[in-house]
N, C-alpha and C positions, 0 to 999 in steps of 0.2 A: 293215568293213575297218579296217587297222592304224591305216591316214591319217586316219580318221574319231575316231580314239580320244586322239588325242595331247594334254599341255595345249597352251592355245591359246599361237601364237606372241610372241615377247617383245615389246618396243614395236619395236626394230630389227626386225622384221618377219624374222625367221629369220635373223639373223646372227648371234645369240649375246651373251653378257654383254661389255661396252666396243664393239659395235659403234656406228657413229655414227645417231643416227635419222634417218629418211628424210624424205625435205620433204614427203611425201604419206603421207596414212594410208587412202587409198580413189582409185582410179583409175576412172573408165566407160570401157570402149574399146569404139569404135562407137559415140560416141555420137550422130552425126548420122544413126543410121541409125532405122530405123522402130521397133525397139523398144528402142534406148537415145536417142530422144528423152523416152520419156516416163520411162525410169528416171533421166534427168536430171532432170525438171522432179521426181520423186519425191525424188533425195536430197537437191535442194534444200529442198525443204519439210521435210524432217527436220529439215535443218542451221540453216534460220532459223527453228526452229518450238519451240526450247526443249527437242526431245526427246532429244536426246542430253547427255553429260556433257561439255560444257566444247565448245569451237568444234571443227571437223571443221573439216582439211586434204583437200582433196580438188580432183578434174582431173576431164577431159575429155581423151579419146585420141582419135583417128584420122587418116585420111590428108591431109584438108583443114582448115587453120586457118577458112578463111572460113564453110565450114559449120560448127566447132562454136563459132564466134562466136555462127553465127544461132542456132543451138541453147539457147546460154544467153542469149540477148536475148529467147527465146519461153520459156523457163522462168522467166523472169525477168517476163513480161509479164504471164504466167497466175497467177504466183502475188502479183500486185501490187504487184512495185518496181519501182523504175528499173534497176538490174542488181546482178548476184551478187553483185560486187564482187570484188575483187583475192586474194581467198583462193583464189577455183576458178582453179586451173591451166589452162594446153593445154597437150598434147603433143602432135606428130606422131610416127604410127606408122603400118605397116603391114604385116601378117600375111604378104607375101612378102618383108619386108625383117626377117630374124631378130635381128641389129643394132641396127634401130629396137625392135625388141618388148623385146630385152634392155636395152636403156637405159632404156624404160618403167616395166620389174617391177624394174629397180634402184631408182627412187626411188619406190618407194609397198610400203605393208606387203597391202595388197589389191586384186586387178584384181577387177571386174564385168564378164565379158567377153558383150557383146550383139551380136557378129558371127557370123553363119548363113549358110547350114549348117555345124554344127560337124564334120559328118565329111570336109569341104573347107578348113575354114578353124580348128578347133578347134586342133588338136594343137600348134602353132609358139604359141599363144598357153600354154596347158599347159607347153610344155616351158619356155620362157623363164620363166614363174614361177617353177617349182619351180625352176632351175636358178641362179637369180639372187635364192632365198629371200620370194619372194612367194606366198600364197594366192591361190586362183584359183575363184569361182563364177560360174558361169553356169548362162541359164536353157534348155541342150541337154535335149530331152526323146528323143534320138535313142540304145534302147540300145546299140548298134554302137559309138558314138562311146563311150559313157560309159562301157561296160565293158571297152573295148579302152584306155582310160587309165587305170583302175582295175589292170592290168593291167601297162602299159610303166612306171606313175613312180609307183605306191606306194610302190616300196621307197626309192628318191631320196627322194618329199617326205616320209617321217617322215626319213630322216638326216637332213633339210634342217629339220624341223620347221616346215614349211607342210602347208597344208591343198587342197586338189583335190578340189571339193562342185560334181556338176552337178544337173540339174532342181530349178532352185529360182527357178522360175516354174509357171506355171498347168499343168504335166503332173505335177506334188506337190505340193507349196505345198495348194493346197484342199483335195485328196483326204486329206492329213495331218490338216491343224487338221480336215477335218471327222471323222477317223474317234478322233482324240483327244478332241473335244468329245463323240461319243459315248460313248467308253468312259468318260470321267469323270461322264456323265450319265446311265449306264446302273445299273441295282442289280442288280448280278449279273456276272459274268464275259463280258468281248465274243469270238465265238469268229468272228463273219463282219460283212463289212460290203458291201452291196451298194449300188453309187451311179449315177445316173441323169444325163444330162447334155440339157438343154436348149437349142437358142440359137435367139435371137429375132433377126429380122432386119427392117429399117425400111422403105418404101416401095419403095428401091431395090434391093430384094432382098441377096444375102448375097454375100460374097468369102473368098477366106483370100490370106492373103500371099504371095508369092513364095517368100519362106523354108520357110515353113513347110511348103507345098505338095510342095514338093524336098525336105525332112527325111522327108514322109510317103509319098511315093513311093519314092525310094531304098531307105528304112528296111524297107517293104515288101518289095522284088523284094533285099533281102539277109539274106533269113533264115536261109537255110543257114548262111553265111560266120557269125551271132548265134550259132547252135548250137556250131558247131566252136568260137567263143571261147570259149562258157560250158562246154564239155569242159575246155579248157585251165585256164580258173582254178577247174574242180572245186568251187564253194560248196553245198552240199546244201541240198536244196529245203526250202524252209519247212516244219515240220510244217503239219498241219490238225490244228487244236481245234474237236472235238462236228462237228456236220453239216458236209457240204460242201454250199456251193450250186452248185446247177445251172444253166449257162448258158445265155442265155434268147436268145441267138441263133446261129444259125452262119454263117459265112466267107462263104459262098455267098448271103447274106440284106444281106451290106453291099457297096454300091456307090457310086459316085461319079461326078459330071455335070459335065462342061467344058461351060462357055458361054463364047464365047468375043462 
């Protein structure tokens, strides 16, 4: 897509040449929630770990200051200081106040948006980026959500010259690096890559999240509504290079067990 092609946004974070810089160069929003706690305690350790160029401005977004206090007092614990110190931001926001989300993506050049389901709570966090010159990734693995915004504010975020990047957590992220490590360690041309997924579960047996549970549900019982979109934006299907592999299971072969 067009949005995926652009250079990358200037330091004013999409406002163009004399715009003034923004006080934040990286936002978490949600971050007191289950999976941007730990994306906090992770960009922490980036930020005080030498690996970036020069110190990282960066916040914490959501709706309660108290929790993303405690948030950065436990990323702060885990990674053995006394605390982040005065550079991580808060902000409050929240996803039904479009107002708070726009004053959010006004002072930071990148949101990390870790609030779920995205096909409920996604889009007012989208829109407000792009519309206020912020970049916006999240780790939605829901395609519904992601191609149906691929779709309303591509054309905005490249005029805007921001960026709008979802599944960039564990539904691409590994399947990528692992099918590139292949291909760079393969002698010969990669025409398929078949992947297996294992989870191990501890004494107490296994969970999945609330979130996520409702992403794969939903995502499921709206496949039609998937189809009709992927008509609308017309992208033509991947070729296939040398063999196709054959799918080693059918529909009818995977189920799923509530214990409640």
């Amino acid at each position: 897509p067009a949005a995926w092609r652009r250079p990358l946004p200037t330091a004013a974070g999409g406002g163009g040449a004399g715009a003034p810089e923004r006080p934040y160069e990286l936002v978490v929003f949600g971050a007191s929630g289950f999976t941007g706690q730990f994306v906090v305690e992770e960009v922490a350790r980036a930020a005080g770990g030498g690996e970036l160029r020069g110190a990282l401005r960066w916040a914490v977004a959501g709706r309660r200051r108290e929790k993303l206090q405690a948030v950065l007092e436990r990323a702060a614990e885990r990674l053995g200081k006394a605390a982040l110190g005065a550079e991580v931001g808060v902000l409050l926001c929240d996803v039904g106040d479009a107002a708070s989300l726009a004053a959010a993506a006004r002072q930071t050049r990148l949101v990390l948006n870790c609030v779920g389901p995205s096909r409920f709570f996604g889009e007012p966090v989208v829109e407000a980026c792009v519309e206020n010159g912020a970049s916006c990734i999240d780790v939605s693995g829901e395609p519904r959500f992601l191609e149906g915004m691929y779709l309303q504010y591509d054309g905005t975020a490249a005029e805007k010259g921001v960026y709008v990047i979802g599944s960039c957590g564990f539904d691409s992220i590994p399947a990528d690096l692992g099918v590139l490590y292949t291909r760079d360690k393969l002698k010969g041309t990669l025409t398929a890559v078949e992947s297996f997924l294992t989870v191990q579960s501890g004494p107490e047996g296994s969970c999945v999240h609330d979130g996520t549970w409702k992403s794969a549900v939903y995502g499921l019982a709206d496949q039609d509504n998937l189809r009709k979109l992927r008509k609308r934006i017309g992208c033509a299907p991947v070729p296939v290079v040398g063999a196709k592999l054959k799918r080693r299971y059918k529909k009818q072969d995977l189920c799923f067990t509530i214990r409640n």
